[in-house]
C-alpha positions in Angstrom: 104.8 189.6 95.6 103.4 188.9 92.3 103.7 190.7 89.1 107.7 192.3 88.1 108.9 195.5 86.7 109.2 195.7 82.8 112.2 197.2 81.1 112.0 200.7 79.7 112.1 202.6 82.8 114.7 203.1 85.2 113.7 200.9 88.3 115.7 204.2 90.2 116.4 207.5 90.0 113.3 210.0 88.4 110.1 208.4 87.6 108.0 205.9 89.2 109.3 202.6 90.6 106.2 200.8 92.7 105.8 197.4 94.5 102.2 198.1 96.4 100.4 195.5 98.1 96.6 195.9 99.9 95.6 193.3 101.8 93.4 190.8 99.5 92.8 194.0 97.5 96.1 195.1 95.3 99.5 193.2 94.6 101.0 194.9 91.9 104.6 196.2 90.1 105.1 199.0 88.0 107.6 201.5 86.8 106.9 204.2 84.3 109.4 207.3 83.3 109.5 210.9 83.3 107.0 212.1 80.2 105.0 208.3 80.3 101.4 207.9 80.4 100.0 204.5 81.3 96.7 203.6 81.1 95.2 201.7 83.6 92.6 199.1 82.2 90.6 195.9 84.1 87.0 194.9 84.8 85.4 196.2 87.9 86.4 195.4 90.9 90.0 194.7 89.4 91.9 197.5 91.5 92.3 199.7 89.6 91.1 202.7 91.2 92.6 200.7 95.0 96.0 201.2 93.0 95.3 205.0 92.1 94.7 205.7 96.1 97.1 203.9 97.5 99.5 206.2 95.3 97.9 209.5 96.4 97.7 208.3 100.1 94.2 207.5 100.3 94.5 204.0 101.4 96.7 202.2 103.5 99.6 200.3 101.6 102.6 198.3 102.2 106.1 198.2 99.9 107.1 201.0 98.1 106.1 203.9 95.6 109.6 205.4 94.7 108.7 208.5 92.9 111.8 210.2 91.3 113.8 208.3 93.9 111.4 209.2 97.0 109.7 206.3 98.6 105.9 208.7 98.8 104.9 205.5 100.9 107.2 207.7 103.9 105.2 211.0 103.1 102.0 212.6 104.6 99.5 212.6 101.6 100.0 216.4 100.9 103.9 216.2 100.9 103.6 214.0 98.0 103.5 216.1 95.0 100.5 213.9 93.3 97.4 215.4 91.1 94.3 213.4 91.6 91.7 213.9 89.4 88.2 211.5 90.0 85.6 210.8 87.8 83.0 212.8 90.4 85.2 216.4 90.1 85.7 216.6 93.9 85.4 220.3 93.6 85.2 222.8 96.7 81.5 223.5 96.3 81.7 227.0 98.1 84.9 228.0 95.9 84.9 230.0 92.5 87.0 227.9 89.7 89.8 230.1 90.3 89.9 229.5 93.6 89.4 225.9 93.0 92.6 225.5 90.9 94.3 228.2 93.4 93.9 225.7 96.4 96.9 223.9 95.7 99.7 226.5 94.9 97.8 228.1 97.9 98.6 225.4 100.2 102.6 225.5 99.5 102.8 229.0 100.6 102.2 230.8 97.1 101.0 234.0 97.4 97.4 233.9 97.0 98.5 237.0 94.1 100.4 234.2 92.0 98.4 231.6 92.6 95.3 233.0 91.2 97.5 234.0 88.1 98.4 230.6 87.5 94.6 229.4 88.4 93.5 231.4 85.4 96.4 230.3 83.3 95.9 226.9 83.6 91.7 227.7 83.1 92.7 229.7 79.8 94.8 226.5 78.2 91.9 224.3 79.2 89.3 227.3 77.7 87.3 227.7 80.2 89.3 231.1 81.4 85.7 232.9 81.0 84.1 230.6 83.7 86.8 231.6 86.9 84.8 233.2 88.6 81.5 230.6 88.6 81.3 228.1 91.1 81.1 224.1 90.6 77.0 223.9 90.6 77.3 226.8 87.7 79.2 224.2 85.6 78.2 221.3 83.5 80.2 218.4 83.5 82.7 218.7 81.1 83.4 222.3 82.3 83.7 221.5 85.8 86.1 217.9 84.9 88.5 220.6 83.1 88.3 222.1 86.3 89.5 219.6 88.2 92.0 218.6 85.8 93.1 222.7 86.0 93.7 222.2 89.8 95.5 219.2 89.4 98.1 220.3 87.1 98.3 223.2 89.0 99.7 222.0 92.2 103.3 221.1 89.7 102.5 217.0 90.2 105.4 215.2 89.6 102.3 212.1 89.5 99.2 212.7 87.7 97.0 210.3 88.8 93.6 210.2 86.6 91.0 207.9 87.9 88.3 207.9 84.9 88.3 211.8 84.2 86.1 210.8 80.9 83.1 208.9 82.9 80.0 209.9 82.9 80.3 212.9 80.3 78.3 213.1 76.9 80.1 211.3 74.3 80.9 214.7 72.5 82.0 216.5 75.5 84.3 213.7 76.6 85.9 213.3 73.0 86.5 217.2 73.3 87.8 216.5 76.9 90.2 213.8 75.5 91.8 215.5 73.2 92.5 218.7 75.2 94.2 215.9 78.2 96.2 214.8 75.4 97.2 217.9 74.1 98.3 218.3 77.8 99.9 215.5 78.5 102.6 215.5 75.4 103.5 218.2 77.8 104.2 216.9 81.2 107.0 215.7 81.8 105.7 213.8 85.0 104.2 210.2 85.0 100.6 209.8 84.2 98.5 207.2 85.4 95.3 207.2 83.7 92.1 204.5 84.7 89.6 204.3 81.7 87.5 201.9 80.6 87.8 203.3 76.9 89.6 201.8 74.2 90.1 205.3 72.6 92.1 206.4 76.0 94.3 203.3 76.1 95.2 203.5 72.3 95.6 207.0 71.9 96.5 209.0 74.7 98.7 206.2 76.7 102.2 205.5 75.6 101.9 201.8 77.7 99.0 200.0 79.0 98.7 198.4 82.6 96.3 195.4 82.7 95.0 195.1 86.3 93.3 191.6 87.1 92.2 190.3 90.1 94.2 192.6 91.5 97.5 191.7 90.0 99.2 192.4 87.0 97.5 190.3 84.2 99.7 192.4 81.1 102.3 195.2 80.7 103.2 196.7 77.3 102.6 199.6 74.9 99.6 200.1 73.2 100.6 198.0 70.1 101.3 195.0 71.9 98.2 194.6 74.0 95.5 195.6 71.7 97.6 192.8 69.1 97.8 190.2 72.0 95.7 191.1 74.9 96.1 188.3 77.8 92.3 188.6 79.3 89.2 188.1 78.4 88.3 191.6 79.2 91.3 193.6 77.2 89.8 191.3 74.4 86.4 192.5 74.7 87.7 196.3 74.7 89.8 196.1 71.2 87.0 193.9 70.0 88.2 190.8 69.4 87.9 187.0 70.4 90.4 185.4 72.3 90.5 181.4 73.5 93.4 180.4 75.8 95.0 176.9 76.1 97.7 176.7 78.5 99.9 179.3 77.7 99.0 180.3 74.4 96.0 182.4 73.1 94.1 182.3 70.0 92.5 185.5 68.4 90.5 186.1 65.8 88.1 189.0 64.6 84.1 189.0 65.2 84.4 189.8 61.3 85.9 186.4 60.8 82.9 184.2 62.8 80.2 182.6 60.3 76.8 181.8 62.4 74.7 179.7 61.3 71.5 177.7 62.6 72.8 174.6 62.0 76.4 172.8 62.5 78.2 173.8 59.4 79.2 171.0 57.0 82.7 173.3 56.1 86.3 173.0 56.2 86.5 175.3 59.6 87.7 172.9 62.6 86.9 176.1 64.9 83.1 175.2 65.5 81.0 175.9 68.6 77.7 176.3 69.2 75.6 178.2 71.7 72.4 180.4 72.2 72.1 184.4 71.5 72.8 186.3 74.6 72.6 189.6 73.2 72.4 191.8 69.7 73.3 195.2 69.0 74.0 197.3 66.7 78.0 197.9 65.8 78.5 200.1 62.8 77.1 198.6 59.8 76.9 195.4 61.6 74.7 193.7 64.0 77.0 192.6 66.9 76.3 188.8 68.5 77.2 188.3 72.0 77.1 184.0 71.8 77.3 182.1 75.3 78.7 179.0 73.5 78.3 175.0 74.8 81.3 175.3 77.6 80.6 178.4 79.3 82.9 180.4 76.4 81.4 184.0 75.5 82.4 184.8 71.4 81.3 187.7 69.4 80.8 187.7 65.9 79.0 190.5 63.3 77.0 190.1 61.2 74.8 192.2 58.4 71.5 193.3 59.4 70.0 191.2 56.6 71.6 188.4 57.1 70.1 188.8 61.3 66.9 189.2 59.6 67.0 186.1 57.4 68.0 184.1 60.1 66.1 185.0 62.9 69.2 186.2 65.0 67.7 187.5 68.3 68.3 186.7 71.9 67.5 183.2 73.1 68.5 181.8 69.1 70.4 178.6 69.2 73.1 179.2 66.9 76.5 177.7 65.5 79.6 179.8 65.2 82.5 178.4 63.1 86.1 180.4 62.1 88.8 178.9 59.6 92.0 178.3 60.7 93.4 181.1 58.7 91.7 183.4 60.5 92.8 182.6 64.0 96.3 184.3 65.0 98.2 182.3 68.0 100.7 183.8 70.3 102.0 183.6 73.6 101.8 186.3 76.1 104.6 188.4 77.0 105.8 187.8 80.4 104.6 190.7 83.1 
């Protein structure tokens, strides 16, 4: 099987100690400890959200899922003491959010008098205590996702598994959202898996960051190490930067650092490549290129908006981009 456990977490014992393969699907390693959160991060289609349901039981794996020293590969889905939370809520339409968050403790024998205390407990840290009694199609998004996230937590997970809770909500809302998981999470002293396809989640609410590839396990570290030195194309593209491989080693540099110009640059910088506009937006104060250079290499680089104007930088542009030496930072990988 491809892809190996990283040090940090016991590989028995509490915590989460996986080897899960799905037939041309998933083939992946991890182990996380009590308290972790690690964010899961990969282009579509990478397995990400294959990896998230094979842990919760929802599809059909092979190896193991050792969960505080209990294989939950041996265990009927609701014997295996995981929160799920999708990005589309999953809410029992014809419950109240009480009821909702109740299900769980309800479904272990907990009087349905205790349950619905801890139902609205959970609903007052999340502060949307006032909304209990409303049902799902009463809620907007971000009040029904804390909802969701409310029933999860509720059921006592010893795995939180978080498949894009942030997706699809109003920038505001989900930045609200965020922060309240977080708060949350410092608390929990289970393992957190959380699928984003947001920067913001993988830097700030994860303590490490799974890169998912193809199915396998393209990178493995904290947050640090793969936003410094990300190993794909697409973790490059999410903490904004460049990347070229060569064998084994990368080479990074910023958008910042790339000079465009219309015509190959007489300069000292031995990084040149030229290439035609694919796309222009705006990024901050910048304009952002997206450059499909001579090779089949895709660079970014910003630039001002006058200097766009000026040069006629628009979609379809033939265009040279250059970078100095100095400004291109080589490493190797770290193994997964």
């Amino acid at each position: 099987m491809a892809g190996h456990a990283v040090s940090g977490a016991a590989s028995v014992g509490p915590g989460l100690d996986a080897r899960l393969a799905v037939p041309d699907r998933l083939d992946v390693a991890l182990t996380a400890a009590p308290g972790e959160i690690v964010a899961v991060i990969g282009p579509n289609g990478a397995g990400k959200s294959t990896l998230v349901r094979a842990l919760a039981g929802l599809v059909p794996a092979t190896g193991h899922a050792l969960l505080d020293g209990t294989d939950l590969l041996t265990l009927p889905v609701r014997e295996r003491r995981v929160g799920l939370v999708f990005q589309d809520k999953m809410l029992f339409p014809h419950l109240t959010a009480r009821a909702n968050v109740a299900f769980g403790p309800r479904s272990r024998g907990v009087s349905r008098r205790t349950a619905e205390a801890a139902a609205q407990d959970w609903l007052d840290r999340l502060g949307i205590g006032d909304l209990a009694g409303r049902k799902p199609r009463q809620l907007s998004g971000g009040q029904a996702q804390r909802v969701a996230i409310a029933r999860a937590l509720a059921a006592d997970p010893r795995l939180l598994l978080l498949d894009e809770p942030m997706a699809g909500l109003d920038v505001s809302v989900a930045t609200a959202l965020r922060l309240e998981l977080a708060r949350h999470l410092r608390d929990y002293d289970g393992v957190t898996l959380l699928v984003t396809h947001d920067a913001i989640d993988a830097l700030t609410i994860a303590t490490r960051v799974l890169v998912v590839d193809a199915g396998r396990v393209a990178q493995f570290g904290t947050p640090l190490e793969v936003a410094q030195q990300p190993a794909t194309d697409h973790v490059a593209r999410l903490v904004g930067l460049n990347v070229l491989r060569d064998g084994e080693r990368f080479r990074a540099f910023s958008p910042t650092a790339v000079n465009v110009d219309l015509h190959e640059p007489d300069g000292s910088a031995r990084n040149r490549w030229p290439g035609r506009i694919a796309a222009a937006s705006p990024h901050g104060a910048a304009l952002r290129l997206v450059v499909h250079a001579v090779g089949g290499q895709e660079l970014i680089a910003d630039v001002t908006p006058a200097a766009a104007a000026e040069l006629g930088l628009v979609p379809g542009r033939e265009v040279w981009l250059s970078v100095k030496e100095t400004s291109v930072r080589s490493y190797v990988a770290a193994p997964t």
